[in-house]
N, C-alpha and C positions, 0 to 999 in steps of 0.2 A: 414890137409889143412885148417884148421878153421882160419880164419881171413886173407888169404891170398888172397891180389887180384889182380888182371888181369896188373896193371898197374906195379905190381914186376915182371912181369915174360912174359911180350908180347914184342914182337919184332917192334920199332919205327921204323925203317927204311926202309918203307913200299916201296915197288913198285908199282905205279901208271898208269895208262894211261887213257887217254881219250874211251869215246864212240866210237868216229871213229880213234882209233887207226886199222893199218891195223893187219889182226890175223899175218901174216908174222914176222912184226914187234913185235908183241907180245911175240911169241914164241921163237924169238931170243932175246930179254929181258928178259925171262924167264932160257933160258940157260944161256945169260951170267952174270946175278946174283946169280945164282944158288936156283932160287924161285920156286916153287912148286903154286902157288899163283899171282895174279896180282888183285890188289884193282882198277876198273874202275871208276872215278873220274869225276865231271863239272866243271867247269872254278873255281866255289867258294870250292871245296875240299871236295862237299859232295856227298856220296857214291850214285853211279848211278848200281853199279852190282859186280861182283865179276867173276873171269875167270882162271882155276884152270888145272892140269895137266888133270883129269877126263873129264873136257869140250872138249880139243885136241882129246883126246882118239874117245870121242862122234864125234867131227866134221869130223876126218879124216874115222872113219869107217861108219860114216851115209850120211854125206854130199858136202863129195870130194870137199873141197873150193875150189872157183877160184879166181883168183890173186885178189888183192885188194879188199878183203871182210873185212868189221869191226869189232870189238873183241863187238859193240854191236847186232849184230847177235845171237851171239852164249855167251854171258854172263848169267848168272843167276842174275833175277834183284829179285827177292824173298829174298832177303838175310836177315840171322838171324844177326845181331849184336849184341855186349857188352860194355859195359862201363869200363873204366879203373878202378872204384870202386866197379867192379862186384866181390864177392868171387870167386876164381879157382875152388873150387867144384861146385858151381852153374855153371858155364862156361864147366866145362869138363861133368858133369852130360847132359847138353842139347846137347851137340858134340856126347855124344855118342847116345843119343836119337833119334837127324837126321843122323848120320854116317859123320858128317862133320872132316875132318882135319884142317882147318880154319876157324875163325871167325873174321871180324873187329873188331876193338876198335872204336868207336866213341865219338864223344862231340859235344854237342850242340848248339858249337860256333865255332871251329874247323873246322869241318866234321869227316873225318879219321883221327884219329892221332898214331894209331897202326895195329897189327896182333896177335892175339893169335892161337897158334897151337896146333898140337899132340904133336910135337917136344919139346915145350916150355914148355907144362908140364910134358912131361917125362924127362927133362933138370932138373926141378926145384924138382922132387919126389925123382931124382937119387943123386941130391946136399945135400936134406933134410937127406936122409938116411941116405948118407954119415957123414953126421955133427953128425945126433944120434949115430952113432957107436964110436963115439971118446968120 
């Protein structure tokens, strides 16, 4: 995994929503993308929180939402971020560190402009092998 970084192997087609996205709205965004993940976004595209199948889990068994509650309730604004020229070992190394399945991609001019996952790099370890065995 030496020299390989975050921006060959993250996923751009990030799913977004705002702070006062409602969690309803959320969670059916989440299904019908089939995201595990939701990057919570300001007006200028830079990362306010991050809102994850985990968080649901947490809301529905700690704090029975009621209708029209915001996904910034219940988002994690703590979030670790990466940079598209981050090496995938330093990226997966820290993922496994905090137990995260996701991390953004950032840039400094951007905001978000990706998602790196568990997925993404079992996607790209399982491509690699592949190619050395031939």
């Amino acid at each position: 995994m030496d020299d390989i970084f975050v921006a060959r192997v993250m996923s751009s087609d990030v799913q977004k929503v705002r702070p006062d996205t409602l969690v309803e709205e959320a969670a059916q965004r989440m299904l019908d993308n089939d995201v595990s993940s939701l990057v919570v976004v300001d007006d200028e595209n830079h990362l306010e929180g991050i809102l994850t199948t985990t968080d649901f889990v947490r809301i529905v068994s700690k704090s029975h939402p009621k209708a029209e509650t915001t996904v910034s309730r219940y988002m994690t604004t703590d979030v670790v971020t990466t940079t598209a020229q981050t090496d995938i070992a330093e990226v997966a190394d820290t993922m496994i560190e905090h137990g995260f399945h996701h991390m953004p991609v950032v840039d400094d001019t951007e905001g978000v402009i990706g998602m790196i996952s568990t997925i993404d790099l079992a996607g790209y370890l399982s491509s690699a092998e592949t190619e050395a065995v031939r």
